[in-house]
C-alpha positions in Angstrom: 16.5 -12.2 -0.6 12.9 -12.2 0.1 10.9 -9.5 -1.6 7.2 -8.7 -2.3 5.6 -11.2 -4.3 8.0 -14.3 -4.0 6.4 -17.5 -3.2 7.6 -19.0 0.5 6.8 -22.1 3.0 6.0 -21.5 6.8 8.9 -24.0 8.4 7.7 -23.1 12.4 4.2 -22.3 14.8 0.7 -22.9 13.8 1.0 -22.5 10.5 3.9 -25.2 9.6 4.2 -26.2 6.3 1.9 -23.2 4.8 3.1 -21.8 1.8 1.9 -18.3 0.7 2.6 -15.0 -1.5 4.7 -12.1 0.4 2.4 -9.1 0.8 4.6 -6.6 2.6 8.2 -6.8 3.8 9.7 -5.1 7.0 13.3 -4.6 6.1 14.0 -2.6 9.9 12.7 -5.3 11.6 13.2 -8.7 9.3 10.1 -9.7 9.2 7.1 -10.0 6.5 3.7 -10.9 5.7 2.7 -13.6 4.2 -1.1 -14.0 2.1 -3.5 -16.1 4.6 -0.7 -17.1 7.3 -0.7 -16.1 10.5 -3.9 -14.1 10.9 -4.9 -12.7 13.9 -8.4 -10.7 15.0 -8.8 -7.0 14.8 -11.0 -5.0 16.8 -12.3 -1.7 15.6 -14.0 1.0 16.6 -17.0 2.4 14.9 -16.5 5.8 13.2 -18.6 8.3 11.3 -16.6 6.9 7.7 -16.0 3.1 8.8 -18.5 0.6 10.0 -16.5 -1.2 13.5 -16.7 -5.0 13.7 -14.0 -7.9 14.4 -11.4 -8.1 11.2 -9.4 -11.1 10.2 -5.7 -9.8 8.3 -2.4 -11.2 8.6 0.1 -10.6 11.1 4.1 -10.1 10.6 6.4 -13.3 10.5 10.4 -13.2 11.3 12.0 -14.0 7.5 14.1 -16.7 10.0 10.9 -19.0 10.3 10.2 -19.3 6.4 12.0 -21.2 3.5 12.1 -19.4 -0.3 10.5 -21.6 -3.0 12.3 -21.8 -6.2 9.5 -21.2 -9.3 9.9 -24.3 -11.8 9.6 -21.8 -14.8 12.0 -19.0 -14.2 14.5 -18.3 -17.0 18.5 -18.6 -16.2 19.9 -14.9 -16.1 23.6 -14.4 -17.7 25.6 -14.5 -20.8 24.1 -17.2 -22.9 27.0 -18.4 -25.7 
């Protein structure tokens, strides 16, 4: 299961072999963000609070296109004897 935070590797598209942080997970639609993959170019509009410009952020990616990564340091849970 992929949740906020976990650590995982682009597999397809233009950023192949990426690997990243999850920043935000879409459970309806299977699909989540992933720190500095996949960013795309946002226009906004001026407004009397907010200065407009051209914004970089990320853009969703299906969870079918990226692989978990297992963290080297993260304890065994269960019944230890």
């Amino acid at each position: 299961m992929i949740k906020k935070g976990s650590d995982v590797k682009i597999l397809t598209g233009k950023d192949k072999n990426k690997t990243g942080e999850v920043i935000e997970v879409d459970v309806n639609n299977d699909r989540i963000k992933v720190k500095g993959a996949n960013m795309i170019k946002k226009h906004v509009k001026t407004t009397k609070d907010k200065k407009g410009g051209i914004f970089e952020k990320e853009n969703f990616i299906h969870v079918s296109n990226v692989v978990i990564l297992k963290k080297e340091n993260k304890k065994e849970t269960g019944k230890q004897k």
